[in-house]
N, CA, C and O atoms as a GROMACS GRO file, in nm:
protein
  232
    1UNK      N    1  -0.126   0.171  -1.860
    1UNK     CA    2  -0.104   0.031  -1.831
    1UNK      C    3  -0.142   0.000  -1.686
    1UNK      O    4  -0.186  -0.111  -1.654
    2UNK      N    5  -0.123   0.108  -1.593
    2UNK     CA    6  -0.135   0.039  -1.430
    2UNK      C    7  -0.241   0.060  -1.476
    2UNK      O    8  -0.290  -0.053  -1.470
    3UNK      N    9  -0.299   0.108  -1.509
    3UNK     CA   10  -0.501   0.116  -1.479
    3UNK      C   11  -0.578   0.052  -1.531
    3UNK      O   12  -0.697   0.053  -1.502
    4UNK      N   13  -0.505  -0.046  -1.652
    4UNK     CA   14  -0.593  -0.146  -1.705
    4UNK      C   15  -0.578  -0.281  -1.602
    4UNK      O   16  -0.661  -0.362  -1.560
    5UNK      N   17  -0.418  -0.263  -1.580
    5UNK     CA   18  -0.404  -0.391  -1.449
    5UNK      C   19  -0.490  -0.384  -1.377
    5UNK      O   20  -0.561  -0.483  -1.388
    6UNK      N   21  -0.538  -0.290  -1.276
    6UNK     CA   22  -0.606  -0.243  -1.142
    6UNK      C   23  -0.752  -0.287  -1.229
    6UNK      O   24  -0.817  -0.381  -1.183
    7UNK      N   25  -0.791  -0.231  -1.327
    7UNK     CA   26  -0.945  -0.264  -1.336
    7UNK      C   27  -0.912  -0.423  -1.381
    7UNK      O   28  -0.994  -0.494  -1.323
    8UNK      N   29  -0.821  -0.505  -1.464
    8UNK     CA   30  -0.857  -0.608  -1.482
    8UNK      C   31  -0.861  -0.696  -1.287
    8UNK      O   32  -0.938  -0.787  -1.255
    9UNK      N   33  -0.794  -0.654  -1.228
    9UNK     CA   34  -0.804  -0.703  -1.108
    9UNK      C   35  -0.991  -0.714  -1.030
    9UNK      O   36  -1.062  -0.807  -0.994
   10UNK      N   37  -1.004  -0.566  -1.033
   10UNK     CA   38  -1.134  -0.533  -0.984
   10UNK      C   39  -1.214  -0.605  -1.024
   10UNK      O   40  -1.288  -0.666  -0.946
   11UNK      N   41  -1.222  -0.619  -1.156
   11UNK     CA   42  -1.342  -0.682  -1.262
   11UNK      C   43  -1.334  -0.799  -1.252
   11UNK      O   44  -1.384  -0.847  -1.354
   12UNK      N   45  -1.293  -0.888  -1.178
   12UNK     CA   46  -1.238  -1.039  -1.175
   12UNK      C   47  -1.354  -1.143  -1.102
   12UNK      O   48  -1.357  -1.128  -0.979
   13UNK      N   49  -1.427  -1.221  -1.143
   13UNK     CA   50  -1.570  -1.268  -1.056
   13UNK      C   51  -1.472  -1.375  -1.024
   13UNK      O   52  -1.364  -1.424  -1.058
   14UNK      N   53  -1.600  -1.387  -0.915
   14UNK     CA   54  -1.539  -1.522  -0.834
   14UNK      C   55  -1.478  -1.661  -0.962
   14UNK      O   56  -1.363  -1.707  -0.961
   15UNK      N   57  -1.552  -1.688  -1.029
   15UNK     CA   58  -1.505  -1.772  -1.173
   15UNK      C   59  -1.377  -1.765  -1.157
   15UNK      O   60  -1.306  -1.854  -1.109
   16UNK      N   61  -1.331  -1.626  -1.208
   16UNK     CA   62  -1.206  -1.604  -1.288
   16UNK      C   63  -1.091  -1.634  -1.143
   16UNK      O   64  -0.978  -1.679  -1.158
   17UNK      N   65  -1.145  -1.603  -1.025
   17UNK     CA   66  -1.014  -1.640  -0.885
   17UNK      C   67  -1.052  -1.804  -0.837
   17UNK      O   68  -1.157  -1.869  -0.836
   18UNK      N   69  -0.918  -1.833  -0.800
   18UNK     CA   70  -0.937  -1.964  -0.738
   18UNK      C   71  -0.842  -1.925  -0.608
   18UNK      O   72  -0.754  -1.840  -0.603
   19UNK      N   73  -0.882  -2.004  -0.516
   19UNK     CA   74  -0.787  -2.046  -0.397
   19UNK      C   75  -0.630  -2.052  -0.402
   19UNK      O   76  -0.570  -2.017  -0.300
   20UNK      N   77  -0.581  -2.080  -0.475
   20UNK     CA   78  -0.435  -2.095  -0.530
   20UNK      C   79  -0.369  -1.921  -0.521
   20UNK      O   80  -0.265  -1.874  -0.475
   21UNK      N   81  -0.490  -1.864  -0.590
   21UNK     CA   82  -0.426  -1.712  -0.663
   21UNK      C   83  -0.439  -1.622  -0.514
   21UNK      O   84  -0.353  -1.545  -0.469
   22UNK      N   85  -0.594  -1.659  -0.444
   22UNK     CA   86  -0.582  -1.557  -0.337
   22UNK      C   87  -0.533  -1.614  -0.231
   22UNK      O   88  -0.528  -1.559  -0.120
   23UNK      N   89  -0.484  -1.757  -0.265
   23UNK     CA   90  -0.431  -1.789  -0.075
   23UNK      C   91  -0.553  -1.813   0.016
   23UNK      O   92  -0.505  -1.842   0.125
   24UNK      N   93  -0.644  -1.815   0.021
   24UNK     CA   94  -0.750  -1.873   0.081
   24UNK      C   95  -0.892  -1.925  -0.021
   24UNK      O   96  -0.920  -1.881  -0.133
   25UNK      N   97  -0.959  -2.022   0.052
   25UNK     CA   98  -1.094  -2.097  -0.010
   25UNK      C   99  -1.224  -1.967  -0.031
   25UNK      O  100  -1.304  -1.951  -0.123
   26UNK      N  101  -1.203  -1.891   0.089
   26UNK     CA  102  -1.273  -1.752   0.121
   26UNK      C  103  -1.298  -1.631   0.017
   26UNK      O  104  -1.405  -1.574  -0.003
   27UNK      N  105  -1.208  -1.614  -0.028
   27UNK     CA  106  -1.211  -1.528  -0.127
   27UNK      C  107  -1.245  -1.531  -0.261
   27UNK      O  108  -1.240  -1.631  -0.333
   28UNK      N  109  -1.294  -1.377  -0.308
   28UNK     CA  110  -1.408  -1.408  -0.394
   28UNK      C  111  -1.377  -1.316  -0.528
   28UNK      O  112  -1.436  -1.284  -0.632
   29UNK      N  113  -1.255  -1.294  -0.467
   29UNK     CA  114  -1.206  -1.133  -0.566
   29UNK      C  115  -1.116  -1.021  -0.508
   29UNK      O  116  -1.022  -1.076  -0.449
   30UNK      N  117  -1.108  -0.919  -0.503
   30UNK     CA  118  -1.062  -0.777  -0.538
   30UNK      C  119  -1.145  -0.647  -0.480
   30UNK      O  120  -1.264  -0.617  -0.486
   31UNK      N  121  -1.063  -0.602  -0.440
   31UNK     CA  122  -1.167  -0.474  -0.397
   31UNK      C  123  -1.033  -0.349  -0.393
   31UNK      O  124  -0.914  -0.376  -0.378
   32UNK      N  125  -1.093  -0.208  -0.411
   32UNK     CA  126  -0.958  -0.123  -0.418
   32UNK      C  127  -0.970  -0.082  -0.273
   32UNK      O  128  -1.064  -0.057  -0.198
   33UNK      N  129  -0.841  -0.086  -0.263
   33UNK     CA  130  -0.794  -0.031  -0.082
   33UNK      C  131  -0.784   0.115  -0.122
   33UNK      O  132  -0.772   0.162  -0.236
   34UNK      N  133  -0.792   0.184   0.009
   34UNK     CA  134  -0.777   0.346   0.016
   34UNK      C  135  -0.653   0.311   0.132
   34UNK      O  136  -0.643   0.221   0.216
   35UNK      N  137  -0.562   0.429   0.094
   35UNK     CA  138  -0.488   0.450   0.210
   35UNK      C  139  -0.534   0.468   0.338
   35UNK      O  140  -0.438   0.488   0.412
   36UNK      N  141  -0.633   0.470   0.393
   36UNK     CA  142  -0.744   0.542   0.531
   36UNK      C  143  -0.672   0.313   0.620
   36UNK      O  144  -0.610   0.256   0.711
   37UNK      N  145  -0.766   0.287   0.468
   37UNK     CA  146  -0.741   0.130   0.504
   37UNK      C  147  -0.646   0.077   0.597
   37UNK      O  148  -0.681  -0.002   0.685
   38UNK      N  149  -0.516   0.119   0.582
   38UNK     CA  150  -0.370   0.050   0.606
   38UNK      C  151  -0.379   0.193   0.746
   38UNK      O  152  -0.276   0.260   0.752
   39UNK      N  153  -0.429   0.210   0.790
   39UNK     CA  154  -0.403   0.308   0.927
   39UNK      C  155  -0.404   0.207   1.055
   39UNK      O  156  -0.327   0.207   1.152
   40UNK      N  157  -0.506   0.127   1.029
   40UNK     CA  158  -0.463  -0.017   1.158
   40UNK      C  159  -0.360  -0.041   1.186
   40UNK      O  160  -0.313  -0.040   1.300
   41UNK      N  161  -0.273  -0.082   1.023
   41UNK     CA  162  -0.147  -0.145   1.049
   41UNK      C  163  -0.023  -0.013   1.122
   41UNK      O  164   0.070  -0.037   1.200
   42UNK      N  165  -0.053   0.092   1.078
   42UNK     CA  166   0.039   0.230   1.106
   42UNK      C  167  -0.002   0.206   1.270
   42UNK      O  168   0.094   0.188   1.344
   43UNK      N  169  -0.119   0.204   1.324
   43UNK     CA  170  -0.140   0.202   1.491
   43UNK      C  171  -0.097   0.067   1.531
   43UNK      O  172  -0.111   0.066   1.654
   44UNK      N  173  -0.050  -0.052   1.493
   44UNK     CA  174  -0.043  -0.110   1.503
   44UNK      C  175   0.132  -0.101   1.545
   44UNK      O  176   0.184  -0.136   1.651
   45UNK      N  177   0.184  -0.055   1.451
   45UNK     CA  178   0.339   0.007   1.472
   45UNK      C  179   0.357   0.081   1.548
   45UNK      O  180   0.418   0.042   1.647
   46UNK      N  181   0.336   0.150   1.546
   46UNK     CA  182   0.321   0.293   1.658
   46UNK      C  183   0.290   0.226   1.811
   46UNK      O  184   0.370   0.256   1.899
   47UNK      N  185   0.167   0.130   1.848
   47UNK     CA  186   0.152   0.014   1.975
   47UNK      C  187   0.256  -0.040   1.963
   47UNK      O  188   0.305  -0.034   2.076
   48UNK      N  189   0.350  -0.108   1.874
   48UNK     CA  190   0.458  -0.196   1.924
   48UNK      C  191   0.610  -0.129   1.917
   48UNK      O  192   0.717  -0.191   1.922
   49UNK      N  193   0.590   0.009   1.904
   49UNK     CA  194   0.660   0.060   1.860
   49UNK      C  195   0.816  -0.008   1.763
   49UNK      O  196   0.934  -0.029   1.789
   50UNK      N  197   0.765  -0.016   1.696
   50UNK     CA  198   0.848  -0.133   1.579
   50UNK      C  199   0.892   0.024   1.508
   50UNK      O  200   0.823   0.125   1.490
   51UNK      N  201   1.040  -0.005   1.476
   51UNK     CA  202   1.100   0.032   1.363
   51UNK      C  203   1.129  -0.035   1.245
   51UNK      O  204   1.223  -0.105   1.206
   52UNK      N  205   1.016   0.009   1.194
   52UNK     CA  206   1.010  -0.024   1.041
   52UNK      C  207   1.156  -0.061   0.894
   52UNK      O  208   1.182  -0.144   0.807
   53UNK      N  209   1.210   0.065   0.952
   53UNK     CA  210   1.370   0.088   0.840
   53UNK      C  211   1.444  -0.007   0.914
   53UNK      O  212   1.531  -0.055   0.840
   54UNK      N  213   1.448  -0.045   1.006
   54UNK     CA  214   1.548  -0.203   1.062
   54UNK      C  215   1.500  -0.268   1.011
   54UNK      O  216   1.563  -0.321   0.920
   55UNK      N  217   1.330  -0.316   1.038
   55UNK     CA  218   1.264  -0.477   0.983
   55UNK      C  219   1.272  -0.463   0.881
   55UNK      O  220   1.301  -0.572   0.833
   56UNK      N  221   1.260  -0.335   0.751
   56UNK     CA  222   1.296  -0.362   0.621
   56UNK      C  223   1.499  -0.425   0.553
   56UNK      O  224   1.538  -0.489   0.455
   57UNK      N  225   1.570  -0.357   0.670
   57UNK     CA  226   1.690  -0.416   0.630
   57UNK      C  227   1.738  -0.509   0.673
   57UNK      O  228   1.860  -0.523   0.666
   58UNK      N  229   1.646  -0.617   0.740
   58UNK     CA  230   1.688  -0.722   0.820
   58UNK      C  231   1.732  -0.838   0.712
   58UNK      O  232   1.775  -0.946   0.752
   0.00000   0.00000   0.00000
């Protein structure tokens, strides 16, 4: 079941998304993230040194 979700996501042409669904006029679709991806946001924490397990129980 997750893997038919994930490909119906992928497989989605611009047609099938509107502005509403992605939150911006810009967007055109779907693409799969790799974990490598989300390492900005990890340096990004680590620069502000933010604790994460507080902002999640806030």
């Amino acid at each position: 079941m997750k893997e038919r979700i994930r490909a119906a996501f992928l497989e989605m042409t611009p047609e099938d998304v509107d502005a509403a669904t992605l939150g911006t006029e810009d967007a055109v679709g779907y693409v799969e993230a790799t974990d490598s991806d989300y390492d900005v946001i990890r340096d990004l924490v680590d620069t502000l040194d933010l604790d994460l397990e507080q902002l999640a129980n806030q």
